[in-house]
C-alpha positions as CSV (number, residue, x, y, z in Angstrom):
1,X,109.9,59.6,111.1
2,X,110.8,61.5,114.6
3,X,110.2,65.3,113.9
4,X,110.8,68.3,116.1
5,X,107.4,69.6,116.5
6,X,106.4,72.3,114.4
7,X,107.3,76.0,115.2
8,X,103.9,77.0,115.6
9,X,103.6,74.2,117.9
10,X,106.6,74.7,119.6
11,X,105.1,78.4,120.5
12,X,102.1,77.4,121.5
13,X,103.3,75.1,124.7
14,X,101.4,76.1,127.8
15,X,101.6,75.6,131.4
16,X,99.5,72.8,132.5
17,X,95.8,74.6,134.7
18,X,97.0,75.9,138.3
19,X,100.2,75.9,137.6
20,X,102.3,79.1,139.2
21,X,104.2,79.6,135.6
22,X,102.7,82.0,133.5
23,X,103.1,81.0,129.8
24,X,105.6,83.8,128.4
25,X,103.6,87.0,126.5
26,X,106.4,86.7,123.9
27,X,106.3,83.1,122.7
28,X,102.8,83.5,120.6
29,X,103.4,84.2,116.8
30,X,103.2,87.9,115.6
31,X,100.3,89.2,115.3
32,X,100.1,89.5,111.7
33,X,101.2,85.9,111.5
34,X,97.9,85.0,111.5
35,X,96.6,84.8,115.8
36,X,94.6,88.0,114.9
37,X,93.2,87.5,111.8
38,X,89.8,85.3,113.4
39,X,87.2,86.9,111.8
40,X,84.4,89.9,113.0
41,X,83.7,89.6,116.6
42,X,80.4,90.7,117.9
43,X,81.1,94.2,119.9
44,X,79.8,93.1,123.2
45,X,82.9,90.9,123.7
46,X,85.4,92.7,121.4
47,X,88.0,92.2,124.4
48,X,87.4,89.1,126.7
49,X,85.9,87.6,123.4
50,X,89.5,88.3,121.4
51,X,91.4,87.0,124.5
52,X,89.7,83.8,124.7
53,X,90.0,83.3,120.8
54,X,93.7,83.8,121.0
55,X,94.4,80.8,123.7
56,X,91.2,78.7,121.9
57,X,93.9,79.0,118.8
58,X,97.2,78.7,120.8
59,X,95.5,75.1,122.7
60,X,94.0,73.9,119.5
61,X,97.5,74.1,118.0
62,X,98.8,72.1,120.9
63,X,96.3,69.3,120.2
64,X,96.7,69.5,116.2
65,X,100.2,68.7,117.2
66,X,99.2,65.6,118.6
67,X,96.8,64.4,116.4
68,X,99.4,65.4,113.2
69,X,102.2,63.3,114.9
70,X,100.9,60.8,117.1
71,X,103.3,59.2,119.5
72,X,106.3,61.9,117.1
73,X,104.9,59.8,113.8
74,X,103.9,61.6,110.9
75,X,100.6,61.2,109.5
76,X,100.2,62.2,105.9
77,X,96.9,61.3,105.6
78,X,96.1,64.0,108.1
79,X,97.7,66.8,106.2
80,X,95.0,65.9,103.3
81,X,92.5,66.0,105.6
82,X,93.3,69.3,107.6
83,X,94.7,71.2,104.9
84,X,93.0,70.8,101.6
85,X,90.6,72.1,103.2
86,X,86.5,71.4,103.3
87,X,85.8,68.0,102.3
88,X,84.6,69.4,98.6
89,X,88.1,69.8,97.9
90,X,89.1,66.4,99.2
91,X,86.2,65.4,97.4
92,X,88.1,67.6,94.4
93,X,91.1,66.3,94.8
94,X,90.7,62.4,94.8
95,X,88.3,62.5,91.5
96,X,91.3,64.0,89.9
97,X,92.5,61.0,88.0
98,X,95.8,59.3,88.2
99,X,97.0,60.2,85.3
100,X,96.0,64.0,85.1
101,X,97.5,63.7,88.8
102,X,100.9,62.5,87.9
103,X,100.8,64.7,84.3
104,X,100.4,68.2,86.8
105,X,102.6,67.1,89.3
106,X,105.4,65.9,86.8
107,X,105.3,69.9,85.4
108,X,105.6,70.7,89.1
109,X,108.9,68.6,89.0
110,X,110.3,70.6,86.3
111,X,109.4,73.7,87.9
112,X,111.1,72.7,91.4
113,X,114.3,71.8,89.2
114,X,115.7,75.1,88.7
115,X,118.8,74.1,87.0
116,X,117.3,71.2,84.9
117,X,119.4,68.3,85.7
118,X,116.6,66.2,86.4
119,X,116.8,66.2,90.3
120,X,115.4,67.7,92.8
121,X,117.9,69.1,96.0
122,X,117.3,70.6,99.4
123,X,117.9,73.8,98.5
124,X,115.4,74.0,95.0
125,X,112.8,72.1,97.2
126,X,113.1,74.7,100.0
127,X,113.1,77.5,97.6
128,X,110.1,76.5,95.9
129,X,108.3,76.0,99.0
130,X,109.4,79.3,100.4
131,X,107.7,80.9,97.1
132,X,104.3,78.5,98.1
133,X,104.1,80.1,101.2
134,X,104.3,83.6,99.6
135,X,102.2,82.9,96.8
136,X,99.6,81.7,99.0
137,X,99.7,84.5,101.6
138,X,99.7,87.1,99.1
139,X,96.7,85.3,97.7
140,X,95.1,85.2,100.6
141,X,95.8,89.3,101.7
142,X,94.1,89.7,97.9
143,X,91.0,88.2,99.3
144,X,91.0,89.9,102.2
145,X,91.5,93.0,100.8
146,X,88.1,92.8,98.7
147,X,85.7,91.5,102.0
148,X,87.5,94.5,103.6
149,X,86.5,97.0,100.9
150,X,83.1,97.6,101.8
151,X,82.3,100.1,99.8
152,X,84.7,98.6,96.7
153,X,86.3,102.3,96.1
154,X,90.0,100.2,95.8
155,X,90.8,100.7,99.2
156,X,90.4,99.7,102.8
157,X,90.2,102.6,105.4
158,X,90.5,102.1,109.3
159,X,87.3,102.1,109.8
160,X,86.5,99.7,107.1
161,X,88.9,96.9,108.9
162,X,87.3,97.9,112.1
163,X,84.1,97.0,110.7
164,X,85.2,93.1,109.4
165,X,87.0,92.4,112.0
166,X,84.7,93.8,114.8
167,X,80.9,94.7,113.6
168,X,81.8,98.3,114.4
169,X,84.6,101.2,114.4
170,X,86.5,100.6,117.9
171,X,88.1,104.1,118.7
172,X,90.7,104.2,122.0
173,X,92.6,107.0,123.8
174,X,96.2,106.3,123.2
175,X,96.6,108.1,126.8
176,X,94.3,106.6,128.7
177,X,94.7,102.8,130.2
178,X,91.8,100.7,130.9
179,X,91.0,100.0,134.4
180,X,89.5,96.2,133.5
181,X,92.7,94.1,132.4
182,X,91.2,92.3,129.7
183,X,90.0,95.6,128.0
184,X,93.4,96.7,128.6
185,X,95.3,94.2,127.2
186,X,92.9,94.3,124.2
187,X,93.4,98.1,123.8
188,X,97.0,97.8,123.9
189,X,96.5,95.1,120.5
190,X,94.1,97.4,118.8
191,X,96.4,100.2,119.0
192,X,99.2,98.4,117.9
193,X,96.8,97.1,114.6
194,X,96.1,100.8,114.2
195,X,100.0,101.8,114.3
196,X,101.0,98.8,111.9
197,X,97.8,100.7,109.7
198,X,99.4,103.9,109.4
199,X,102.7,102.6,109.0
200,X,101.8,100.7,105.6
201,X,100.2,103.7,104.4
202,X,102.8,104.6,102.4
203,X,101.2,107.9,100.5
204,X,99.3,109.1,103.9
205,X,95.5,108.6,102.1
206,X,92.3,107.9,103.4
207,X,93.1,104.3,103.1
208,X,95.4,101.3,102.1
209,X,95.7,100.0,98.4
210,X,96.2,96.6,97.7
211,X,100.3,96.6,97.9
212,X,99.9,98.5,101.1
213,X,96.9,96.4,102.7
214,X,99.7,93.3,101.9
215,X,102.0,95.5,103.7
216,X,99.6,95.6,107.0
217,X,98.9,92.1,106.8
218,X,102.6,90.4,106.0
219,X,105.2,93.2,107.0
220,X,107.7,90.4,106.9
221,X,107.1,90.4,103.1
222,X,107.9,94.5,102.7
223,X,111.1,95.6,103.0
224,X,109.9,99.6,104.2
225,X,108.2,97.9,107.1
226,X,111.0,95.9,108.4
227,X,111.7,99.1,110.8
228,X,108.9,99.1,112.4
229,X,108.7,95.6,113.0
230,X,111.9,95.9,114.8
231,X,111.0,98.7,116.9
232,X,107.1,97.2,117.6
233,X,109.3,94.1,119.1
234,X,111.5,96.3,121.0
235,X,108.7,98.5,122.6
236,X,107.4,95.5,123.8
237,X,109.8,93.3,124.7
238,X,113.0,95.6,125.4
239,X,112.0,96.1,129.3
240,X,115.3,98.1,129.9
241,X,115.3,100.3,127.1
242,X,119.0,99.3,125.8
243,X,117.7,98.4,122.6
244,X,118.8,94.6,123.4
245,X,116.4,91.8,124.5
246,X,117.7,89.7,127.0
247,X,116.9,86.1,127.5
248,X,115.0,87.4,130.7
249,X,113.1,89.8,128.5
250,X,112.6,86.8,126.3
251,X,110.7,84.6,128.5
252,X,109.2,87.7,129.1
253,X,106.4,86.9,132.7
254,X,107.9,83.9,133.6
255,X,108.7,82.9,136.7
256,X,109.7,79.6,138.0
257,X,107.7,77.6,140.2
258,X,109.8,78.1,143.5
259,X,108.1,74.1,144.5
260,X,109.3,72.9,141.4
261,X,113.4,71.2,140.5
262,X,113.8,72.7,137.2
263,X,111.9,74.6,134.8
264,X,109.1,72.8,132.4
265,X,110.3,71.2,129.1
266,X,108.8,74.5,127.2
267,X,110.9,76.8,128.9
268,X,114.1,74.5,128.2
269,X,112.9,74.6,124.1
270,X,112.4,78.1,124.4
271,X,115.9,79.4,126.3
272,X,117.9,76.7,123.5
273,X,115.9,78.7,120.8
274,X,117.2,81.9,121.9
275,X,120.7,80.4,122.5
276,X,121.1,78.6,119.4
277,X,118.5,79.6,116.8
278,X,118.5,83.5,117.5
279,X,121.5,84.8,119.5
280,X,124.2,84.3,116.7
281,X,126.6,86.2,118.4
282,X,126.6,84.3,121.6
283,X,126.6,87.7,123.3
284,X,123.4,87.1,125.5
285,X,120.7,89.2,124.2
286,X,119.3,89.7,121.0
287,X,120.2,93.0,118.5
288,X,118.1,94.4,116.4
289,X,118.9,92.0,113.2
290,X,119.0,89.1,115.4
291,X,114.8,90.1,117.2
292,X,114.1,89.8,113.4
293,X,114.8,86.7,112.9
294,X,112.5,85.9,116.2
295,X,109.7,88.1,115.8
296,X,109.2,87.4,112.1
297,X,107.8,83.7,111.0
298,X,110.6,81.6,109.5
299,X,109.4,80.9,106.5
300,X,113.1,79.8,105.4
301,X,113.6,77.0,108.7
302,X,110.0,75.5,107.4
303,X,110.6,75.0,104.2
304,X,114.4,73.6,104.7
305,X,113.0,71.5,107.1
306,X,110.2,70.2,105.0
307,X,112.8,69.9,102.7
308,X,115.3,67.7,104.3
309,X,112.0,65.7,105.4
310,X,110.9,64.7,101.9
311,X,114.8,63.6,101.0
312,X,115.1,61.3,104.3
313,X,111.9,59.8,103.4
314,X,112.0,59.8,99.7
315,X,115.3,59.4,98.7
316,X,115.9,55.4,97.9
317,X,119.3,55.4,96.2
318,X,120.9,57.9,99.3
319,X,122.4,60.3,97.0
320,X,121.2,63.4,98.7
321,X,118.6,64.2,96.1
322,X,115.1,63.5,94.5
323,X,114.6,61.5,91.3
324,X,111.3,62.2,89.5
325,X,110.9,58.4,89.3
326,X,111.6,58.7,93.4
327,X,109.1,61.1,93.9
328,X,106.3,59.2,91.3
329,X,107.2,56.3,93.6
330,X,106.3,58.3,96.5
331,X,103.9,60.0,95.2
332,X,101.1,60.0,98.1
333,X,103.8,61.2,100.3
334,X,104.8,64.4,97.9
335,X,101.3,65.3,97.3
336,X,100.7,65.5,101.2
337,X,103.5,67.8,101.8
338,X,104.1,71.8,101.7
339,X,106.3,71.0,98.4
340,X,102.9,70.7,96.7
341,X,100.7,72.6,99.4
342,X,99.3,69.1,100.8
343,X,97.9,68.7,96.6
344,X,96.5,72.0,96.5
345,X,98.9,72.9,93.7
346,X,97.8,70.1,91.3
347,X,94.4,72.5,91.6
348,X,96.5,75.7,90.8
349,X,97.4,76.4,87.3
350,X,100.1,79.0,88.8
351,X,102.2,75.7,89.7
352,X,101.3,73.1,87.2
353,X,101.0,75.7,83.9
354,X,103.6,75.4,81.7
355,X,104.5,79.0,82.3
356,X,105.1,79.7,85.6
């Protein structure tokens, strides 16, 4: 089947080496969608290390891409093996026997079927997937939360996330730029971190809670920090200070090759996103409501494309809709899709329980 390539793909398009196009500042995910969450980083190379991490993640995207749809062709096999993870839970996941395997994922069914009339449509697909995604974030913020905790008191102070993510508390003048650009830039993304921090501290202590360490790590999921999301992406991006971005402010440091005819295929995706997917008033710029929708991960165009994806392939009668003897029939295909998390939800008794 011929797919659009992912979004995260789609984002992570760059410039081929030498070439006089810088790849746009903007077009990277948000920060808290996951580019920034690598892991501790020795102190000696906090900044140039962090730098070269990010495009390491943004190029390693770009070939994922091509080994997840080689030649546009969906591999499903591939899904198992990137994203069940470590090869104990492949090894997990195929001595789970056929039966118990079609016994969870028939519970599943019934779960996806919100109104109980024994099919499955895009729009209970997409919503189930939707909650997938959520459920598995908020799990993984949970996690998080207790390595960050170091000293397990039910909270997570700056200094303790300074300490996971860099092997030491990093400490910058707000005032003072950084003559080195690399320190710079990385100064600039620290204090943002540390303004996102105080922000999800709703009751001004020492540190975050649980809900508000969620808060820090997936603002898109918290309605009090939908603000500040909006003005972090105007601050940034809002060169002008109109409170509008314009598609020149979108592509953000591009400039096009004055040897070359037309612009590169990225920047063509990128201006049709901003006509079509995010300027919904066709006014030329982007309001507040409408930088939302850019700056924060669509979870809802994922899961409605997956969606639509599992019908076109699945779907054997035409009628719009999924059987559960059309998805038994299918079966490999289902279980290496984000309906069931790529299988990881026959492993989770959230999904496959009787009570959800």
């Amino acid at each position: 089947m011929q797919r659009r390539p992912s979004v995260a793909a789609r984002e992570a398009r760059l410039p081929s080496p030498g070439s006089a196009c810088l790849p746009p500042r903007s077009f990277p995910r948000p920060l808290w969608a996951g580019a920034m969450r690598l892991g501790p980083r020795p102190a000696a190379a906090a900044g140039l290390g962090l730098l070269l991490l990010l495009y390491a993640a943004v190029a390693g995207a770009s070939k994922a891409e091509e080994l997840h749809y080689p030649q546009g062709e969906h591999r499903a096999d591939y899904d198992r093996e990137a994203l069940l993870g470590v090869q104990e839970d492949v090894d997990e996941y195929v001595k789970l026997g056929h039966e118990e395997q079609q016994r969870r994922l028939q519970s599943i069914i019934k779960k996806i079927d919100s109104d109980s009339d024994g099919f499955l449509t895009e729009n209970e697909l997409s919503q189930w997937i939707q909650m997938s995604f959520k459920h598995y974030a908020m799990q993984e913020a949970k996690q998080q939360f207790v390595e960050y905790d170091k000293n397990s008191d039910g909270t997570v102070t700056w200094d303790e996330y300074n300490i996971q993510m860099y092997d030491r508390v990093i400490d910058f003048d707000e005032d003072t730029a950084l003559d080195d650009t690399e320190e710079e830039s990385f100064r600039q993304l620290h204090l943002k971190d540390k303004k996102r921090f105080e922000k999800a501290n709703q009751d001004s202590g020492p540190g975050l809670n649980l809900e508000e360490f969620i808060a820090f790590e997936h603002p898109e999921e918290v309605d009090y920090m939908t603000e500040f999301v909006i003005q972090e992406a105007l601050e940034e991006h809002d060169k002008n200070g109109d409170g509008f971005v314009s598609l020149e402010e979108f592509l953000g440091d591009y400039r096009r090759d004055p040897t070359a005819n037309e612009d590169p295929e990225w920047i063509l995706v990128e201006k049709d996103r901003f006509v079509n997917d995010y300027d919904k008033d066709n006014d030329g710029q982007l309001d507040p409501q409408e930088l939302l929708s850019w700056v924060v991960p669509n979870n809802q165009g994922i899961a409605q494309e997956e969606a639509l994806h599992l019908i076109d392939e699945m779907d054997l009668n035409s009628d719009k809709k999924l059987s559960e003897e059309e998805i038994l029939e299918n079966q490999d295909l289902f279980l290496t899709s984000e309906a069931t998390d790529y299988g990881r939800q026959l492993h989770d008794d959230y999904f496959y329980h009787d009570e959800l």
